[in-house]
C-alpha positions in Angstrom: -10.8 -26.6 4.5 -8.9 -26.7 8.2 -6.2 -29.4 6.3 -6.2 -27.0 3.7 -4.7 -24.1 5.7 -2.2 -26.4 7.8 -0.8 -27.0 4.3 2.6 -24.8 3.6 2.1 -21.8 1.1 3.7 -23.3 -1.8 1.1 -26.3 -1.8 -1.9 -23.9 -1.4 -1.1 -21.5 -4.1 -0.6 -24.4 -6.6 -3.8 -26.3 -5.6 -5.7 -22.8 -6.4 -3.8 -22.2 -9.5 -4.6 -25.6 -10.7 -8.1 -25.4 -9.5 -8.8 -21.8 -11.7 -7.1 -22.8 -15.0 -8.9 -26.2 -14.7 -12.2 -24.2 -13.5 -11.6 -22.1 -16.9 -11.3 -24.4 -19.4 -13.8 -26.0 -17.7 -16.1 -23.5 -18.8 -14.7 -22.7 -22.3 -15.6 -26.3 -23.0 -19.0 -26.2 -21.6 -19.5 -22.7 -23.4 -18.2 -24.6 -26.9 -20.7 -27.2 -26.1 -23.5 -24.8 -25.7 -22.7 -22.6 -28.7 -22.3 -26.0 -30.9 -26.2 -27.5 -29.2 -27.4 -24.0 -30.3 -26.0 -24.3 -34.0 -27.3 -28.0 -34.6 -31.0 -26.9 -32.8 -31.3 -24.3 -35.5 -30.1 -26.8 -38.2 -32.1 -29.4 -37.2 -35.3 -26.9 -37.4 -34.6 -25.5 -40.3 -33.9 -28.7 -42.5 -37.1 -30.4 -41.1 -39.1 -27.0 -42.5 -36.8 -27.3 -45.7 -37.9 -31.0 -45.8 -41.7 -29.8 -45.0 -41.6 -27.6 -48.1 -40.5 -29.7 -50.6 -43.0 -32.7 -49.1 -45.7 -29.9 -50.0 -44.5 -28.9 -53.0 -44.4 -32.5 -54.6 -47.8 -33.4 -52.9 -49.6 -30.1 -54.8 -47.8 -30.9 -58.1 -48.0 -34.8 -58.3 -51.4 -35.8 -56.9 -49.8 -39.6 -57.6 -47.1 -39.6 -55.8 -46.7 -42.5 -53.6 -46.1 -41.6 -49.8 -44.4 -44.4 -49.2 -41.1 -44.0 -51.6 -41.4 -40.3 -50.6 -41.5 -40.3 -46.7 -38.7 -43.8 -46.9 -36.7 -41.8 -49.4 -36.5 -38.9 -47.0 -36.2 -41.1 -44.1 -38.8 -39.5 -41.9 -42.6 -40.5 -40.0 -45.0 -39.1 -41.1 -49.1 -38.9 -40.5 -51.5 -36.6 -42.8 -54.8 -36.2 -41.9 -58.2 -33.8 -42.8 -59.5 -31.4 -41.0 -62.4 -33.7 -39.3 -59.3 -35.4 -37.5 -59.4 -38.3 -40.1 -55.9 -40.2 -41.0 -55.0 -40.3 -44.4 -51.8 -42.1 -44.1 -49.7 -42.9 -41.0 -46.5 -44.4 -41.1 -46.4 -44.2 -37.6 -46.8 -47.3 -35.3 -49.0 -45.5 -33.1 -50.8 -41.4 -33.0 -48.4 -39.0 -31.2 -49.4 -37.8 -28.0 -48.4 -34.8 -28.6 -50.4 -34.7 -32.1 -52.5 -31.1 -32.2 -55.7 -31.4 -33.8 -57.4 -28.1 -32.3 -54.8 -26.5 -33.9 -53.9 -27.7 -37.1 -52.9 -23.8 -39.1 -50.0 -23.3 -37.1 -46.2 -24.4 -37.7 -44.7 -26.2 -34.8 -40.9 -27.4 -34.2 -39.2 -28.7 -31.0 -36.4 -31.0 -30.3 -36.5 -33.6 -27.3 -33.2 -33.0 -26.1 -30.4 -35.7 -24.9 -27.3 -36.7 -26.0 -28.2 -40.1 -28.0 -30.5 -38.1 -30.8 -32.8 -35.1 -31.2 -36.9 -36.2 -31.9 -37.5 -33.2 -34.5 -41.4 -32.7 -35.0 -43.4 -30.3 -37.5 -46.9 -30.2 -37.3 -47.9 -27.7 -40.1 -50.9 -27.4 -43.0 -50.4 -29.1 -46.5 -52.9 -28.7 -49.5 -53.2 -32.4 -51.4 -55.4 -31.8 -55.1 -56.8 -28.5 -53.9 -58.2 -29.2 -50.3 -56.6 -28.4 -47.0 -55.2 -31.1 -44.8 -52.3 -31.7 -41.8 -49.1 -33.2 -42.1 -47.5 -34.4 -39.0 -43.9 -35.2 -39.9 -41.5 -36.8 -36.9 -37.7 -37.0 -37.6 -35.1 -38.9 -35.3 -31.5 -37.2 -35.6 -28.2 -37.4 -34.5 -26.4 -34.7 -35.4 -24.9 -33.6 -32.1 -24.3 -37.1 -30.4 -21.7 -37.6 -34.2 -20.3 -34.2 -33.1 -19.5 -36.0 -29.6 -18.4 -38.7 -30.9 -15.6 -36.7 -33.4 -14.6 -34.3 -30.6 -14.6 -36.6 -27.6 -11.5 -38.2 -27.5 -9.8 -34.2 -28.1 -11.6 -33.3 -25.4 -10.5 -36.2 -23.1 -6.9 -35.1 -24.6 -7.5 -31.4 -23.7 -8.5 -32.0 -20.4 -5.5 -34.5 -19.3 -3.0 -32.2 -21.1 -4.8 -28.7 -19.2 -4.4 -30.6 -16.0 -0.7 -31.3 -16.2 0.1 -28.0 -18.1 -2.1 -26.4 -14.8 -0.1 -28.6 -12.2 3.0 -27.5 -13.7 1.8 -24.0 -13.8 0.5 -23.8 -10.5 3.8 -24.8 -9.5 5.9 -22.7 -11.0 4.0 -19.4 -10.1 3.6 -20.7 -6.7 7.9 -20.9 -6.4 8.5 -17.9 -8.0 5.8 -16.4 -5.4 7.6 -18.5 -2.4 11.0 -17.8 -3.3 10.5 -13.8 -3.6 9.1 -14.3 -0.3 12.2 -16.6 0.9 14.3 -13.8 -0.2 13.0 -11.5 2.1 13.0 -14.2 5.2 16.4 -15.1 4.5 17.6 -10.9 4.5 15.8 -10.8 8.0 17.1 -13.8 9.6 21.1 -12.4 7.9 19.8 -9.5 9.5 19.3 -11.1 12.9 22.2 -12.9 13.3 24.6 -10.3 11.7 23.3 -6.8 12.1 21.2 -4.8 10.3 23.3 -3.9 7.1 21.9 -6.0 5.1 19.2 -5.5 2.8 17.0 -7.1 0.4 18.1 -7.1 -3.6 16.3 -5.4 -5.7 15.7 -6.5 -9.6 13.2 -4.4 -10.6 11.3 -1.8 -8.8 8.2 -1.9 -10.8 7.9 -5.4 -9.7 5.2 -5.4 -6.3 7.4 -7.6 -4.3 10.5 -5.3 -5.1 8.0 -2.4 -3.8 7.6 -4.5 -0.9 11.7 -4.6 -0.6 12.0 -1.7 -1.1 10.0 -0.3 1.8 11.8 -3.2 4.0 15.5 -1.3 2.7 13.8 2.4 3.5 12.4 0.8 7.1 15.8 -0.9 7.5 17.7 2.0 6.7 15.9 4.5 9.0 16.4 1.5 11.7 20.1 1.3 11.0 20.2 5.3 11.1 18.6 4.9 14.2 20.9 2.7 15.6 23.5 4.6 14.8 22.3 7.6 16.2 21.1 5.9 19.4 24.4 4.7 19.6 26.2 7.8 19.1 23.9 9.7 21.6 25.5 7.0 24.0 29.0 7.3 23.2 28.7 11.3 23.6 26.9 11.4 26.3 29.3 9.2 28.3 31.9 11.4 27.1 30.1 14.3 28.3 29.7 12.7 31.8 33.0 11.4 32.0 34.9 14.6 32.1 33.1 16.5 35.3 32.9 13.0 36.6 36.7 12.5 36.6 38.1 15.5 37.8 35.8 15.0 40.8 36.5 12.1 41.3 40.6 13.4 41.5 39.7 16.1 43.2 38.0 13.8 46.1 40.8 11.7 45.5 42.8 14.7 46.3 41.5 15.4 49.6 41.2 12.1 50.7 45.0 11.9 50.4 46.2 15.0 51.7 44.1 17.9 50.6 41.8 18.1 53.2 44.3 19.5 55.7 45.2 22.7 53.2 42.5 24.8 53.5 43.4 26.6 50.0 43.2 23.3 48.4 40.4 22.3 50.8 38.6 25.4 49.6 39.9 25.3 45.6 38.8 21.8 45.4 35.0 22.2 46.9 34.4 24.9 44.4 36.0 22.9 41.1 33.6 20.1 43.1 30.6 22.2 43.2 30.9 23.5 39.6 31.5 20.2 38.2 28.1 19.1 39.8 26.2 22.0 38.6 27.6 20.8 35.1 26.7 17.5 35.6 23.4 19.0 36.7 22.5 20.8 33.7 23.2 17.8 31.2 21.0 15.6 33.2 18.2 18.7 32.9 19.4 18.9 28.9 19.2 15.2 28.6 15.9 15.0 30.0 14.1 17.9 28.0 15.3 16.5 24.6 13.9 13.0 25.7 10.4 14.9 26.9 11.0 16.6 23.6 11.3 13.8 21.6 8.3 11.6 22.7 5.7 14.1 23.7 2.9 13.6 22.2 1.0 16.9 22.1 -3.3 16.8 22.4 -5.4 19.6 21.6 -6.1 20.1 25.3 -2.7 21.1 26.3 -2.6 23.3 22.9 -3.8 27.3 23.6 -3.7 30.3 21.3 -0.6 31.9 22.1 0.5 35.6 21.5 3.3 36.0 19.9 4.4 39.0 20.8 3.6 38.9 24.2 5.8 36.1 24.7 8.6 38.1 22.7 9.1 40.7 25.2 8.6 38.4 28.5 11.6 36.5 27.2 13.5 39.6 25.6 13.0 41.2 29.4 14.2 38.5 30.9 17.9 38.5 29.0 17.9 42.1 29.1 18.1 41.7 33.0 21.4 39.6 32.8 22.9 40.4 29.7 23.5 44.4 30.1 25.7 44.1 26.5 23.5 42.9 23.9 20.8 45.1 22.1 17.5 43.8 21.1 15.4 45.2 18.4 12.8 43.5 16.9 9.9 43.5 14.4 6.9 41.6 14.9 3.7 42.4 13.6 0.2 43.1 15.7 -2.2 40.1 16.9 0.2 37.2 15.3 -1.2 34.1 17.1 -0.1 30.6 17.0 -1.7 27.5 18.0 0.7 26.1 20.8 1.9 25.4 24.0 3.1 29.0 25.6 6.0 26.9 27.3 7.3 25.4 24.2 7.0 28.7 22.2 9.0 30.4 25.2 11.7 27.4 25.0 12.2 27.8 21.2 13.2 31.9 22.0 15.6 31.3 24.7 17.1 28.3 23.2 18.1 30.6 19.9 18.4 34.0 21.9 20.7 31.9 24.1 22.8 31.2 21.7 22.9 34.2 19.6 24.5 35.1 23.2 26.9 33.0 23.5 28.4 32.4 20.2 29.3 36.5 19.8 32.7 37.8 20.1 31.7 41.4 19.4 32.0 43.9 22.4 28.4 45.3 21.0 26.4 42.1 20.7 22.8 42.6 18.4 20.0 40.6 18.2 16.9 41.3 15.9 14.3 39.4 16.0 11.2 39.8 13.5 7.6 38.1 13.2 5.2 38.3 10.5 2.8 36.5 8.1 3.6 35.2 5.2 1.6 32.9 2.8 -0.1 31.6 5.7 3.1 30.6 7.4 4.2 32.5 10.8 7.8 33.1 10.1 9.9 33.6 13.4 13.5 35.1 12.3 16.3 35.9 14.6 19.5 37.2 13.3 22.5 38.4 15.2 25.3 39.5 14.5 27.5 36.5 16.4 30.9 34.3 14.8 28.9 32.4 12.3 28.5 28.6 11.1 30.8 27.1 8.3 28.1 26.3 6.1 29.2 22.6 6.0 28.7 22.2 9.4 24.7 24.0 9.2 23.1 20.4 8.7 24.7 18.9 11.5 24.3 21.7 14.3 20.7 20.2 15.3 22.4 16.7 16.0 22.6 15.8 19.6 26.0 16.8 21.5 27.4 18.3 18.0 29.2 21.6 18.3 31.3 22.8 15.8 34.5 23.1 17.1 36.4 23.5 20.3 36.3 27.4 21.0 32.9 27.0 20.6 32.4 25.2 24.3 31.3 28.2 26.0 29.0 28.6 29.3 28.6 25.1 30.4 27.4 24.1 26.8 26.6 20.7 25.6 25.1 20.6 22.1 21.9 19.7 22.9 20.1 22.9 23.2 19.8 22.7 19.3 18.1 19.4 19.2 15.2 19.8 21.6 14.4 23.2 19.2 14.6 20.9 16.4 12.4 18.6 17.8 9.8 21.3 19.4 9.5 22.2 16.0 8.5 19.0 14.4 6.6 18.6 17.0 4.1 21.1 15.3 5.0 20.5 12.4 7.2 23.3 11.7 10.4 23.8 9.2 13.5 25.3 10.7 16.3 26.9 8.2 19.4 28.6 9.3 21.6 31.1 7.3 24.7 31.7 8.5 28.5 33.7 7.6 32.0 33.4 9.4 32.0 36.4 11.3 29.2 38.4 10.2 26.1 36.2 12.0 23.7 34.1 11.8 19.7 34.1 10.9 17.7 31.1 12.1 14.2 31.1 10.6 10.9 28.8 11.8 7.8 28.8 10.1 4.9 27.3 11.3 1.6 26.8 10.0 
């Protein structure tokens, strides 16, 4: 067994095919064998009792007859003797052990089995010129050692030709099994040496190892997407960071040169400085909540039963303390609770309210935010009445550092606000959908469970 499992795939799978279709036939043959040793029992039995009842017959109607020419002509032993266990006539070289005289009424056949002949043996009543007697007939036959002999050498051919046919079966499934599987190691090590475009052809995708493919292209793709993102993230966010970091650096430059003797520039420069850091400073903070976002992990100890409205008008309060132009109204039905972390809940308000904010040109900026139940689904809505989304540009506005266009760069914005609500929300499983017209406003809509 160990040597068995050191051997490769390919030699395994062929030594079990070969082993089952030989194991099969196998027993197919030994079935045919047992049907055919059932067949010739029962002929054997019922031509010694067809042999019995002619012997009786003639012995009734011919009280002459000579039991010699009978029993040779029928080529059988036989021994007939009375009921006071007397012999008659015996054409036997000795008595049967197996002779029954306590019970001489009864019928009796059985065959000695082996494969060199069958010792068939009646013991049964016969009536010779009116008075009751025994009749103990033994008959040697070979009727299922001839069928050996006239199907042996088929089933010697059989056998040799199953075993090759098997070999070469066994092999062929076991390459078309290996190759499928070669197929998919050569895609990976492609994939290793020359990226991760590559994917694994697929012939036909009701075929299991094409379902196995094609779960290796889906996985590959999401790792590609992945990649790309990841990759993306990077170039962006270096971009971001490059920008404050540069004019710092001139700035410090600057001074270092001659700057630091004019006071004005002195003076201009520290504060550029200063607001470049707190930039800097707030897409570290961004950066590090959409990472905290992305890979929390959140346990049913941290999770409390929130209400919503509460939380509504602590956040709402809050704005209305800085933002002296914008008018909240809202509409949020009594005792709606959710399941959640108060902090994220509070996160996903001033992330949206914030922008609602930011993205309105109107002198009278409104924001109306509504709450209710529906279908068993807590639908959060906030619509205002900001510069809209180009509706192209909707399924790309929770990607990471994506803003629409230039004039939307506002209040130290990044583009990432967006994509730590997105990810809050699937979090918990949420849905987030977001309507939105040029220059009438937008309605951004979460439902949670």
């Amino acid at each position: 067994m160990k040597k068995f499992k050191q051997l490769s795939t390919f030699w395994q799978m062929s030594i079990l095919t070969f082993l089952a279709i030989v194991s099969i036939i196998v027993i197919m043959m030994i079935a045919q064998l047992a049907v055919v040793r059932v067949w010739t029992v029962k002929y054997e039995k019922d031509d010694i009792e067809a042999k019995y009842k002619e012997i009786s017959m003639l012995i009734n109607t011919n009280s002459n007859i000579s039991y010699d020419n009978l029993f040779d002509t029928m080529d059988l032993d036989v021994m007939i003797y009375n009921q006071n266990k007397e012999i008659i006539y015996n054409s036997m070289s000795e008595i049967p052990s197996d002779l029954e005289f306590d019970n001489p009424y009864r019928i009796k056949s059985k065959i000695l089995l082996n494969f060199k002949y069958d010792n068939v043996i009646l013991n049964a009543p016969v009536t010779i010129n009116g008075v009751k007697n025994n009749i103990y007939i033994f008959n040697k036959t070979d009727v299922f050692k001839d069928y050996l002999e006239a199907t042996l050498h088929i089933m010697i051919f059989v056998v040799l030709l199953v075993i090759i046919i098997s070999i070469l079966a066994g092999m062929y499934i076991s390459k078309k099994f290996v190759n499928k599987l070669k197929k998919l190691r050569d895609t990976m090590e492609e994939i290793k040496e020359k990226g991760i475009s590559n994917r694994v052809e697929i012939h036909d995708e009701k075929d299991d190892f094409d379902k196995v493919n094609i779960v290796f292209n889906s996985m590959m793709d999401e790792l590609e997407n992945s990649f790309n993102a990841q990759k993306q993230f990077v170039n962006d966010a270096s971009h971001e960071l490059r920008t404050p970091l540069t004019i710092i650096n001139g700035h410090l430059k600057m001074l270092d040169r001659w700057g630091k003797n004019d006071k004005g520039t002195l003076d201009k420069s520290i504060k550029v400085s200063l607001n470049e850091v707190e930039r800097l400073t707030k897409l570290v903070n961004d950066l590090l909540q959409l990472s905290k976002a992305e890979n929390e992990l959140v346990g049913n100890s941290n999770l409390e039963e929130v209400n919503i409205k509460n939380v509504v008008n602590e956040v709402i309060y809050d704005f209305e303390i800085i933002n002296k132009d914008v008018k909240f109204t809202y509409d949020i039905e009594d005792n709606l609770k959710l399941y959640m972390m108060r902090e994220h809940l509070k996160q996903l308000l001033i992330i949206f309210i914030d922008n609602a904010i930011k993205y309105c040109d109107k002198e009278e900026k409104k924001i109306h935010i509504s709450i209710f139940n529906h279908n068993n689904n807590i639908k959060i809505c906030i619509r205002d009445n900001g510069i809209g989304i180009p509706e192209e540009d909707i399924p790309k506005i929770t990607d990471k550092f994506y803003r629409v266009d230039e004039s939307r760069k506002y209040n130290n914005s990044f583009g990432i606000g967006l994509s730590i609500a997105a990810q809050i929300i699937k979090l918990y499983k949420g849905s987030l959908n977001i309507e939105s017209k040029i220059d009438e406003g937008t309605n951004v809509i979460i439902a949670f469970k």
